[in-house]
N, C-alpha and C positions, 0 to 999 in steps of 0.2 A: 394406432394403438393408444390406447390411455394408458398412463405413467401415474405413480400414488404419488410420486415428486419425482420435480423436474429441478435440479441444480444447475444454476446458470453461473459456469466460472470452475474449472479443473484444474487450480491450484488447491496453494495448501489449505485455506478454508473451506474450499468447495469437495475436495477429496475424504478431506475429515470429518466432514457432516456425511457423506457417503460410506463409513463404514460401519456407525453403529445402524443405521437406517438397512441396509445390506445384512447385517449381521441379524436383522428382525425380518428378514425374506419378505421386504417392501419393492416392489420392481421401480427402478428409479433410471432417469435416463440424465446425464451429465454433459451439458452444452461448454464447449470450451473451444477460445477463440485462439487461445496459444500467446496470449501476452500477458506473461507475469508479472508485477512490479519490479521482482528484482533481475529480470532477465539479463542486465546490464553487468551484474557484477559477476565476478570470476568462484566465490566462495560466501558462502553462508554463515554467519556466524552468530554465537548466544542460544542458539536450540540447544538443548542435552540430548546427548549421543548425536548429532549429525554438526557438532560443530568444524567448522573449516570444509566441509564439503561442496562440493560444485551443488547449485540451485539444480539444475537440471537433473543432477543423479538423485537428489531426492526424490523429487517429481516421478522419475520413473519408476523409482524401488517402491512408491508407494503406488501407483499405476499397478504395477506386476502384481501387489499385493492383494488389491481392489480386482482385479482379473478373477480371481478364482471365483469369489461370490457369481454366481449366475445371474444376478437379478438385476446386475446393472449394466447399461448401456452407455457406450458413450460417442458421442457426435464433436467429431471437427468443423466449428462454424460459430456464426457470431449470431446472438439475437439482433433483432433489428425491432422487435415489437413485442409486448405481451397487452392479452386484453382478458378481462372477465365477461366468459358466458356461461352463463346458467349456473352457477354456484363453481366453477370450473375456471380455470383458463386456459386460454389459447396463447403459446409461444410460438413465434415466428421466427424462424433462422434460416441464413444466407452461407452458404458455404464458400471455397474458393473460386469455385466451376461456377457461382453464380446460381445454383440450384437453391431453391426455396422450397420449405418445409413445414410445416402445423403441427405441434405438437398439445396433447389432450394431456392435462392433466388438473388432478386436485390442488395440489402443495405446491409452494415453489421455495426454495432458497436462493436467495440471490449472494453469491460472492466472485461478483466482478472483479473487486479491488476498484484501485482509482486512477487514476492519470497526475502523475506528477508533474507540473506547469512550474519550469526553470526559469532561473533572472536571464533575462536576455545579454547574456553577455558572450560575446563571441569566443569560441573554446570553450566552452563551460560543457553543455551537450553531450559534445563526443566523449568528454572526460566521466563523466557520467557512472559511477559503479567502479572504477578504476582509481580516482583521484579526488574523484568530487564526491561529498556522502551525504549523506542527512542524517546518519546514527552514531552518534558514538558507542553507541553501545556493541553495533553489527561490526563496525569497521577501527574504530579507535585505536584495540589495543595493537594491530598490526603495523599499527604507523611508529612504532618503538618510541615513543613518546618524543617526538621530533617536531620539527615546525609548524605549527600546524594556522591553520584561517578560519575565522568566522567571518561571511557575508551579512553584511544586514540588509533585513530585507523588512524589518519590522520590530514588535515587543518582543516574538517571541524569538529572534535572534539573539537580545540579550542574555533571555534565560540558556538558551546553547552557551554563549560564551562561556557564562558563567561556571556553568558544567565543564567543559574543554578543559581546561590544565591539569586535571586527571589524568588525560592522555598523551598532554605535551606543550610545550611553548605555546600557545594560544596568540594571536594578534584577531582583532575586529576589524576588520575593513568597513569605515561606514561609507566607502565607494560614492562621495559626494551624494547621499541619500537623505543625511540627518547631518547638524554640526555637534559638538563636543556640546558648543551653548545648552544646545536643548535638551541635553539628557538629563533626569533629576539626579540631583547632587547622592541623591541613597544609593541611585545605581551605579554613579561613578565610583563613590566608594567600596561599594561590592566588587567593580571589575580590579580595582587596586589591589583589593585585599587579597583577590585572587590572580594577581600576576600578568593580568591580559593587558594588553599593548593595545593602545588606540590609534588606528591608520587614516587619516580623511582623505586620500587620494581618490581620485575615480579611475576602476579600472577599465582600460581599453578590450584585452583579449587575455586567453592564457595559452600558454603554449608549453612544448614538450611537455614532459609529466604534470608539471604541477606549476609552472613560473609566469607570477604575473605581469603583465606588462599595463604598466598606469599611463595618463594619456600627456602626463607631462614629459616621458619620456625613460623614467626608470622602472627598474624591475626589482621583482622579491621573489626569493626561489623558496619555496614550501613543500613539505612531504606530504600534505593534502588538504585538502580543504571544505570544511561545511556550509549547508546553505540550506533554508528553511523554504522549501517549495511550498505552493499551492496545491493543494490534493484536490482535485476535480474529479465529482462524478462523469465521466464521460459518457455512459449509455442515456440518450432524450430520455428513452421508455420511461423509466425509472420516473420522473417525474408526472408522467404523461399517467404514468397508471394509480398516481395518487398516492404515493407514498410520502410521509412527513418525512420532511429534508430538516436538520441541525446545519446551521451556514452561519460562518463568522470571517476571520478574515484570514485565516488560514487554509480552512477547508469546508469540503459538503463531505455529510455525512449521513445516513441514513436513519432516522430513531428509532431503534428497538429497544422492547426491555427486558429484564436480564434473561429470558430466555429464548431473547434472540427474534421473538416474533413483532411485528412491523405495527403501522394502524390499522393494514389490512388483514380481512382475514383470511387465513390459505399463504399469507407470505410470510414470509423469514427473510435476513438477513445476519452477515457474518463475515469477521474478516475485515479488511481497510475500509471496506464500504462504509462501513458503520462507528468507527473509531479516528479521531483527528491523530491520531498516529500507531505506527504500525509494528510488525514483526511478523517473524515467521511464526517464533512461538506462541504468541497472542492471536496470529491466525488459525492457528491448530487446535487451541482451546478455544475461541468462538466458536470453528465449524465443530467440535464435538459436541459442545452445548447445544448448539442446534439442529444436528441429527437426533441428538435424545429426545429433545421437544418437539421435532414434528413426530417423531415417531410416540412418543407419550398421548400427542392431539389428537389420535387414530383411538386411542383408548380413553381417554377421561376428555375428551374435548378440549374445545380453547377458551 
């Protein structure tokens, strides 16, 4: 069957662009592979009206919501390929059971999200959504303005730090990455002014909640700790089908512009994909922008 769009990604961006599109009795089929960015953490937070909520119950209640509209479909399974034929493409997807699939369609939105790529530091990982964050903004105010860490892992560690003591006692671990020497005297000043504590230890591992163990042999017990990952596109396709990539030293990104549609034609993109940093609610206002606009592209073109 051919699909007017295919939305690759049934989180929050990829659900949100599915309702105004739904709501224009567009038949739309929704690929989702079931890994959310935030799947890790226990509670959601900074959305209005769903803040402190479990990730998953949002997910669902907007599933349930998405259910009544008839026009959409949706598929448990992972793309493995997208190609253009004939002014059209073809989406290929791989289920659990290993069944492969073709799907027809004109449109695509793509809201994958991205892959988070952690400092390798052992207990880091597992701690992951529970102790280790990347937002102050998601997770901050819950740490009661307590101990808290910034990893460095680059410039834009700085700028976290610098932000942190909003939330709590701030220290920078520069975890033998950088020395004190090399920082510019303007940022040193900056992290002064704002109270953060400079660590040059390297650390070894962390363990129970949140305590670091450094590799000369002591420890620092912290109520949690931040860390500026790598956001990786992780789907090949995505390159392979020719879309311009944004790549620095933080992350890939996809370039759209402000209405969300790609270099190519017939794609969209929304949601972390396309932005070096993220949210729930930043994801919800992408994907609605870019259901209006494909559904607008049906009527006054692109």
């Amino acid at each position: 069957m051919n699909y007017d769009v295919v939305i690759i990604g049934g989180s929050y961006a990829g659900l949100s662009a599915a309702l105004p599109l739904a709501r224009a009795r567009k038949n739309i089929m929704i690929v989702d592979a079931g890994l959310r960015r935030n799947r890790f953490a226990a509670h959601s937070h900074n959305f209005l009206t769903q803040d402190g909520r479990a990730p998953s119950a949002i997910i669902t209640d907007a599933k349930q919501q998405l259910e009544k509209y008839p026009t959409i479909t949706w598929v448990d399974a992972s793309v493995i390929d997208v190609q253009a034929v004939n002014n059209q493409y073809e989406v290929f997807t791989e289920d659990e059971n290993n069944k492969y699939s073709t799907i027809q369609t004109e449109k695509i939105i793509i809201a994958t999200g991205i892959k988070d790529e952690l400092p390798k530091i052992e207990g880091l990982s597992e701690r992951w959504g529970k102790s280790v964050f990347h937002c102050p903004y998601c997770d901050g105010y819950e740490l009661n303005l307590g101990r808290l860490g910034m990893l460095y892992s680059g410039a834009h560690s700085l700028h976290m730090a610098l932000m942190l003591p909003d939330w709590g006692n701030t220290t920078l671990f520069l975890n033998d990455a950088v020395s004190i020497d090399t920082l510019e005297p303007a940022i040193l000043q900056q992290l002064n002014q704002r109270n953060v504590k400079l660590d040059t230890r390297k650390i070894a591992k962390i363990e129970n909640h949140c305590d670091l163990k450094f590799e000369n042999g002591e420890q620092s017990q912290l109520d949690g700790i931040f860390v500026s990952t790598f956001m990786k596109i992780s789907c090949s396709w995505v390159a392979k089908l020719g879309l311009e990539i944004d790549a620095n030293e933080y992350s890939e990104a996809i370039k759209t512009n402000t209405m969300k549609q790609t270099n190519l034609h017939g794609v969209y993109a929304c949601g972390d994909i396309t932005r070096s940093g993220g949210s729930v609610a930043f994801s919800v206002a992408d994907g609605a922008m870019a259901g209006v606009a494909v559904h607008k592209s049906y009527v006054f073109g692109e």
